[in-house]
C-alpha positions in Angstrom: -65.2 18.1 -43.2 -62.1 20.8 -43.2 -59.5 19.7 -41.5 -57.0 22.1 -39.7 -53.3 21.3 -39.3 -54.0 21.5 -35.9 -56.5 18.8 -35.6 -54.2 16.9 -38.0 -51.2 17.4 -35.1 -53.8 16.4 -32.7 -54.4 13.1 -33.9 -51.1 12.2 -34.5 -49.8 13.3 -30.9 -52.7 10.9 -29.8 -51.7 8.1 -31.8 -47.8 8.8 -30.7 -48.6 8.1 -27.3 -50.7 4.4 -27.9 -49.3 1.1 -27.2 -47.0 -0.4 -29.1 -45.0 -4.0 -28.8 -41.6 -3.9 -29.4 -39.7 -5.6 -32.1 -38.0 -8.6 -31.2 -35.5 -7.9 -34.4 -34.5 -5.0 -32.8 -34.9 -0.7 -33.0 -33.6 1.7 -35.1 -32.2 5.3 -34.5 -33.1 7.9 -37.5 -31.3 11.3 -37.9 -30.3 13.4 -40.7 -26.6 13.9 -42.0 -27.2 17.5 -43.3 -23.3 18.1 -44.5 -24.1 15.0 -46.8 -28.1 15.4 -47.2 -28.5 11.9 -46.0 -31.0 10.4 -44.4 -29.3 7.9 -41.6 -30.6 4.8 -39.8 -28.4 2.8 -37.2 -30.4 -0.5 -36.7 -29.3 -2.2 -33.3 -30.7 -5.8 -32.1 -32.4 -6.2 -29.2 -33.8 -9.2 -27.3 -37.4 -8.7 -25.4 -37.8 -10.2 -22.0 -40.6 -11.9 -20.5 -41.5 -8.1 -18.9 -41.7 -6.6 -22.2 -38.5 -4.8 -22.3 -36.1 -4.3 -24.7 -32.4 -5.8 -23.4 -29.1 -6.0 -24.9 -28.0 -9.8 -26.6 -25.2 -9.3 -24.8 -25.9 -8.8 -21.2 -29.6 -9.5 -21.2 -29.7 -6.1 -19.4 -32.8 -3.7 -20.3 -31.5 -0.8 -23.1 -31.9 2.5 -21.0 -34.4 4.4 -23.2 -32.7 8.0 -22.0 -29.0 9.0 -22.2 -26.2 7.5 -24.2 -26.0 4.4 -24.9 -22.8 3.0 -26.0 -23.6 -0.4 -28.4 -22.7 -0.7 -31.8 -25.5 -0.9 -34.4 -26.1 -4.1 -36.2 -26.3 -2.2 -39.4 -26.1 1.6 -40.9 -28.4 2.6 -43.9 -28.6 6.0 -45.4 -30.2 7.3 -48.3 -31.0 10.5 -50.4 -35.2 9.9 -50.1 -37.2 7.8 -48.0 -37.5 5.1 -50.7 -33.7 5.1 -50.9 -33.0 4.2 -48.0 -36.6 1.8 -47.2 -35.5 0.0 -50.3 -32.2 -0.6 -49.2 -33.3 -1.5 -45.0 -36.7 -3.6 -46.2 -35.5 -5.4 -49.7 -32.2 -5.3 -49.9 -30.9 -6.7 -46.5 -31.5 -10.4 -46.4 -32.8 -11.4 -43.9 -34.7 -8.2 -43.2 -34.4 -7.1 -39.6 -37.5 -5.8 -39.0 -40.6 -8.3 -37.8 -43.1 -7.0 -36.9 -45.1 -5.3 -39.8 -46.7 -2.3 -37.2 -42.4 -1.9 -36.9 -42.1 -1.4 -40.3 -45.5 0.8 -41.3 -43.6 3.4 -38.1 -40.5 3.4 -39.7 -41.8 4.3 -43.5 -43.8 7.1 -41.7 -40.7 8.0 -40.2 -38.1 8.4 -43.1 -41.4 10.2 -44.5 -41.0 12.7 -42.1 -37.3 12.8 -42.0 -37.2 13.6 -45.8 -39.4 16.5 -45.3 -37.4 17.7 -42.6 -34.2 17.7 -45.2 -35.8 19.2 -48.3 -36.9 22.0 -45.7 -33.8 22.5 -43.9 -36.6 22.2 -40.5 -35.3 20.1 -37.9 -36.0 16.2 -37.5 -36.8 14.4 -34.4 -37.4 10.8 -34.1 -41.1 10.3 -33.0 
């Protein structure tokens, strides 16, 4: 069976829009320092309440999922490649602050894309 890119884009804006838990050990924000040819990741920690929702450790207030947030991230990774900087978020941060393995599988995807998005000077947007 040929597959078009098209029905490749298809499945994946299906797949975007499923369910997903949240990680209790918190989210990360990816975006590309061009000037350097970096890719970033700010990883903030969260706390989920009995709704569901993702809340600040602070004021057990839900994080806004729109607008600017201001909350200092927990860490800041970047590398040149996705490896780089999985190796460095996943192995070499002790304890890890991912959790949840579904979590972790999203974010390798991620980098994934946000390499290609460097290398080809096309723009990156967090999925």
């Amino acid at each position: 069976m040929n597959q078009t890119i098209a029905d490749i884009t298809a499945i994946d804006q299906k797949l975007s829009k499923r369910h997903i838990d949240l990680d209790p050990g918190g989210y990360v924000i990816i975006y590309l320092d061009r000037e350097q040819r970096l890719i970033c990741a700010k990883h903030f920690t969260n706390v989920i309440d009995d709704r569901g929702l993702a809340c600040d450790p602070a004021t057990g207030k839900p994080i806004p999922t729109r607008g600017k947030i201001e909350r200092l991230p927990a860490h800041i990774f970047s590398g040149r490649t996705a490896k780089e900087i999985c190796v460095q978020l996943f192995e070499q941060t002790n304890p890890c602050p991912i959790i949840m393995l579904d979590h972790a599988s999203y974010l390798g995807r991620e980098f994934q894309r946000a390499e290609a998005a460097l290398l080809s000077g096309q723009e990156y947007v967090q999925d």
